[in-house]
C-alpha positions as CSV (number, residue, x, y, z in Angstrom):
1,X,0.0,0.0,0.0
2,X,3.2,2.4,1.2
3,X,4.2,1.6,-2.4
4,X,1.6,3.4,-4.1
5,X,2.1,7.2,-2.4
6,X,3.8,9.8,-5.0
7,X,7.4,9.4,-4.8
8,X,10.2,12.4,-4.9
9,X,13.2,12.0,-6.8
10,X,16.6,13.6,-5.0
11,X,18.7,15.9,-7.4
12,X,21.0,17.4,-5.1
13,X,22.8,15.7,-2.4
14,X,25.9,16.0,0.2
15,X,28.4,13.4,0.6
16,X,30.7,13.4,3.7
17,X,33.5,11.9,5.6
18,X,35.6,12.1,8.5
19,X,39.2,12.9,8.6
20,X,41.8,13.2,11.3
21,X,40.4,10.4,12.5
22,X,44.3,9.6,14.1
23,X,46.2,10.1,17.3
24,X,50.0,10.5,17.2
25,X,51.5,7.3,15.8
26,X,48.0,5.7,15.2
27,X,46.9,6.5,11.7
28,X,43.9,6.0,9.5
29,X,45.9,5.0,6.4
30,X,42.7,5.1,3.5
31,X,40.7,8.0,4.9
32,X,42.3,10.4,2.4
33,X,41.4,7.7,-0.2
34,X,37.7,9.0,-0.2
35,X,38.4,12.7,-0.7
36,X,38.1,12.9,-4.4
37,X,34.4,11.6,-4.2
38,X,32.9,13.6,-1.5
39,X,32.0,17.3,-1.2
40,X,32.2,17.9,2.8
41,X,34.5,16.7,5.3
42,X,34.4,16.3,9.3
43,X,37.7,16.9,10.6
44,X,38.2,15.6,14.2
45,X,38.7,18.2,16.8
46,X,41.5,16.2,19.0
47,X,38.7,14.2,21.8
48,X,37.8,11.4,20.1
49,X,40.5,11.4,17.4
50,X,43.0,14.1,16.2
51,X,46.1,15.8,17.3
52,X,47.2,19.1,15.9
53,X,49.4,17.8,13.3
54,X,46.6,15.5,11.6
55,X,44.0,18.2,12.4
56,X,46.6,20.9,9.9
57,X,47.0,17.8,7.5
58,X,43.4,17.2,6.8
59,X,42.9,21.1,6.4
60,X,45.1,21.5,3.9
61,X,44.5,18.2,2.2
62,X,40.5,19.4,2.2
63,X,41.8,22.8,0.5
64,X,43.7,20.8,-2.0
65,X,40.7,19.4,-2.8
66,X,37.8,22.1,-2.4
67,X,35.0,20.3,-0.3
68,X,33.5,21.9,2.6
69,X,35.3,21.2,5.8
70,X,33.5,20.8,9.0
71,X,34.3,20.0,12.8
72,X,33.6,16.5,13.7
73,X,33.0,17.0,17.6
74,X,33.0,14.0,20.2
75,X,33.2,13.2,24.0
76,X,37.1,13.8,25.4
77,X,37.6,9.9,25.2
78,X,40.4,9.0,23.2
79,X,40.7,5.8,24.6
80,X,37.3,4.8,23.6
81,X,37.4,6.6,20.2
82,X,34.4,9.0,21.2
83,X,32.0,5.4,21.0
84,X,31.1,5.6,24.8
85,X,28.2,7.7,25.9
86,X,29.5,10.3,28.7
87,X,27.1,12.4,30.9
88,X,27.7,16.0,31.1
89,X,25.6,18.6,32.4
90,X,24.1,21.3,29.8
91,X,27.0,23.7,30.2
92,X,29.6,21.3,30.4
93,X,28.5,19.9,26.9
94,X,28.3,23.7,25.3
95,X,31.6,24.3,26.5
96,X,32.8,20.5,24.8
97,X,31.1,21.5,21.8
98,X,32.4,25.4,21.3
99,X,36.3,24.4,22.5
100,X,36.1,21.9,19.3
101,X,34.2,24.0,16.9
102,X,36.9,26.8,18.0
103,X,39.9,24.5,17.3
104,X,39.0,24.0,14.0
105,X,37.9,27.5,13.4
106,X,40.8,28.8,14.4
107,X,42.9,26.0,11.8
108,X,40.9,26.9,9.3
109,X,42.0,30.8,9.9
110,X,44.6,30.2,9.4
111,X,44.9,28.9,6.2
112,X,42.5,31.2,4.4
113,X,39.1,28.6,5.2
114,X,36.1,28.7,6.5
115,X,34.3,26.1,8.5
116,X,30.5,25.4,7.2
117,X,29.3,23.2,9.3
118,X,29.5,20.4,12.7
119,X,29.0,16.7,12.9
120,X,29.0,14.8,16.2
121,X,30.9,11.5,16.5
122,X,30.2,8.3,18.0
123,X,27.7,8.0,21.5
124,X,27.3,11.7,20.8
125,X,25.9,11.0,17.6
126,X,23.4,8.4,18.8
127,X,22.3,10.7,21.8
128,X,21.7,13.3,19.3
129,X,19.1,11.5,17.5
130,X,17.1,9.8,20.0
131,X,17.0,12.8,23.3
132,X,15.9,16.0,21.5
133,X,17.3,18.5,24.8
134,X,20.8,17.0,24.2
135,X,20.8,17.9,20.7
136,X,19.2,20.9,21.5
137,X,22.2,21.9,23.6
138,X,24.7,20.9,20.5
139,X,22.3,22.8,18.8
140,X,22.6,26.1,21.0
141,X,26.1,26.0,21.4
142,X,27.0,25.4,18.0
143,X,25.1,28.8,16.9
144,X,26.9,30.4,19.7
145,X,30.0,29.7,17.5
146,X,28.6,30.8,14.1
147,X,24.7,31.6,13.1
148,X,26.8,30.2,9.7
149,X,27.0,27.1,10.7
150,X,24.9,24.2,9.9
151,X,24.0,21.3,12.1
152,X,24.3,17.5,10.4
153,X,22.7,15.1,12.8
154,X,21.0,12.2,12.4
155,X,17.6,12.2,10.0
156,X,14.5,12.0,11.4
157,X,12.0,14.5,13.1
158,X,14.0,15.4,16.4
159,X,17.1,16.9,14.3
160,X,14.1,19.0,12.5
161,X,12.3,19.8,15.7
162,X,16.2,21.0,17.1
163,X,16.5,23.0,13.9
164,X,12.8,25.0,14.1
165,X,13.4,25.1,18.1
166,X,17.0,26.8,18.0
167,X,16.5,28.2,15.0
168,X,19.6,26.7,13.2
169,X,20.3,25.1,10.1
170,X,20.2,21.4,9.8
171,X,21.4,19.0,7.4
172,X,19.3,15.8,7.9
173,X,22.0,12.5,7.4
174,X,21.8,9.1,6.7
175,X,24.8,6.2,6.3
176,X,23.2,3.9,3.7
177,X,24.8,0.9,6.0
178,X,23.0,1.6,8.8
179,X,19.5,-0.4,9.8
180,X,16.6,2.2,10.6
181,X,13.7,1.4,12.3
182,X,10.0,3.1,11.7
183,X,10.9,5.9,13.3
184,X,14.3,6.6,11.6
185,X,16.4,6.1,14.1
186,X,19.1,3.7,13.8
187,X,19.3,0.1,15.2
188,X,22.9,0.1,16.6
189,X,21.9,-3.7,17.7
190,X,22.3,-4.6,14.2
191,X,25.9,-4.9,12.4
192,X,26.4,-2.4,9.6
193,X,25.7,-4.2,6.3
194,X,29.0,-3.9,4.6
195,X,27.6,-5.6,1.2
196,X,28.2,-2.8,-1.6
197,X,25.9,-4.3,-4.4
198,X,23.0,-4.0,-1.9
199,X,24.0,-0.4,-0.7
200,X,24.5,0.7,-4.0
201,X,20.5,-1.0,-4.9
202,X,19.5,1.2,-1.7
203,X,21.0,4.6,-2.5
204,X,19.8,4.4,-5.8
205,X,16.2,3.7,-4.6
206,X,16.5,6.4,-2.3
207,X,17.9,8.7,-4.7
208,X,14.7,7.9,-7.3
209,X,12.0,7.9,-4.2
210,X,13.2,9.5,-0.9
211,X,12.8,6.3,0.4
212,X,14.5,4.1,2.5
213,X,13.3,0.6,3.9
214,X,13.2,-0.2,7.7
215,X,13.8,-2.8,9.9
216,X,10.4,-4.1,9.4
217,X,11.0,-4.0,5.7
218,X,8.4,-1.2,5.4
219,X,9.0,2.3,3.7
220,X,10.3,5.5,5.4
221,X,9.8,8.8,3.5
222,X,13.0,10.5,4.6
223,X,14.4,14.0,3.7
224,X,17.8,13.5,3.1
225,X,21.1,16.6,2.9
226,X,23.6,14.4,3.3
227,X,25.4,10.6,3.3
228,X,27.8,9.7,5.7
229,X,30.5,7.3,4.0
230,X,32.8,5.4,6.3
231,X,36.2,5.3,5.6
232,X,36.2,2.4,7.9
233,X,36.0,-0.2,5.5
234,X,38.4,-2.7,2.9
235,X,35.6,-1.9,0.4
236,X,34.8,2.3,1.6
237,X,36.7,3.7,-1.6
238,X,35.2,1.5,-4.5
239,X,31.1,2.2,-2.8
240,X,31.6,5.3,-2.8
241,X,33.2,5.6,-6.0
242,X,29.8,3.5,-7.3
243,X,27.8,6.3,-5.4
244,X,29.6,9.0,-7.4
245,X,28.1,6.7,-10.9
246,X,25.0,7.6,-9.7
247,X,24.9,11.4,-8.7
248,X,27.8,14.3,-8.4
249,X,27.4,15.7,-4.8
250,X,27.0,19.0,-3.8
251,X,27.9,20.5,-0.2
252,X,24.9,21.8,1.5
253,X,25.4,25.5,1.6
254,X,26.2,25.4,-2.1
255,X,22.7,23.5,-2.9
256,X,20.7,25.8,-0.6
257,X,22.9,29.0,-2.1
258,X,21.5,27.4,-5.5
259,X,17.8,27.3,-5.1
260,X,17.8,30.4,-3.5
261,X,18.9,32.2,-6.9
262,X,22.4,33.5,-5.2
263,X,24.3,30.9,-7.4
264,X,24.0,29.3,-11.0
């Protein structure tokens, strides 16, 4: 019956990465591999992943390239690569989010960049999209760095509710190996599905429909800015280079800048 409502092709799209994702002699040796595919990048701000010498290497490697650079914000849990949940009063989670967005800011400074947007990592991530007054603080403190800036976080209706609330802009995000459940949020339970024929099959039927299929193998209407790709993975570089086959992405700002009539 789902089957039958009007379906919305996607034209423009956001694809995005993480860099820095490295800590002094520990190094992510493929994540550069993906930069010739996306159009944004998360550069770690040095709490879950980065130091300051693979923080100024991604920068300039993202300016080499021309994508959008953003800060990719996490707990301070290096040990745990940012994937452990942390409890932090209000304030002391605006003050973790605006010391990393200011890192990176400042980076960016320096070498003639700007920073367009923030992407939380990890247990920060997944509290984002299920507790709407946690993301609501990212939210506030993130606009206390920029009004600029643009939120990605997790799609579903609490990043929109965050965005109307705090009046911010958001950039709604999936990761096409991911398992979503009616509601769009993610089931973590389930193992990413690391099968690129069938993630390819997906992102083109979401690209054609705005669809994606849930856990219950029912359809989700889902308004879509962005795709997360994982560098993470033996087969990350040839799916994504599959995904650029199917549609040349576009950083956020640029698309919204577009339909607005303030670029061609």
């Amino acid at each position: 019956m789902q089957d039958t409502i009007e379906r919305k092709s996607i034209k423009n799209i956001d694809f995005n990465c993480d860099l820095a994702q490295a800590y002094g002699i520990y190094k992510n040796s493929q994540e550069y591999q993906l930069l010739d595919y996306v159009s944004s990048v998360n550069i770690s701000c040095g709490f879950h992943a980065g130091d300051p010498m693979s923080i100024k290497e991604a920068m300039l490697k993202a300016k080499e390239k021309n994508v959008a650079i953003g800060a990719h914000i996490g707990f301070n849990d290096i040990q745990g690569f940012g994937y452990r949940p942390v409890e932090l009063k209000d304030d002391e989670l605006e003050a973790l989010v605006i010391y990393q967005v200011g890192a990176i800011i400042s980076f960016a400074k320096a070498f003639g960049l700007s920073i367009e947007h923030v992407r939380p990592h990890g247990a920060m991530y997944k509290m984002a999209g299920e507790d709407f007054t946690f993301s609501t603080v990212i939210a506030k403190a993130i606009k206390k760095c920029s009004d600029w800036l643009v939120y990605y976080a997790p799609a579903g209706d609490i990043t929109q509710k965050v965005g109307d609330y705090v009046n911010i802009q958001v950039a709604q995000e999936i990761s096409l190996e991911k398992t979503y459940r009616e509601d769009l949020s993610i089931d973590y339970s389930i193992p990413d599905n690391t099968n690129n024929y069938e993630i390819i099959k997906r992102l083109q039927h979401l690209l054609h429909t705005s669809q994606i299929r849930n856990n219950l193998g029912g359809i989700n209407f889902v308004e879509v800015d962005t795709i997360h790709f994982s560098n993470k993975y033996k087969n990350s570089l040839e799916l994504i280079q599959q995904a650029r086959n199917l549609i040349t992405p576009a950083p956020v700002n640029y698309i919204n800048a577009k339909a607005s009539g303030w670029v061609d």
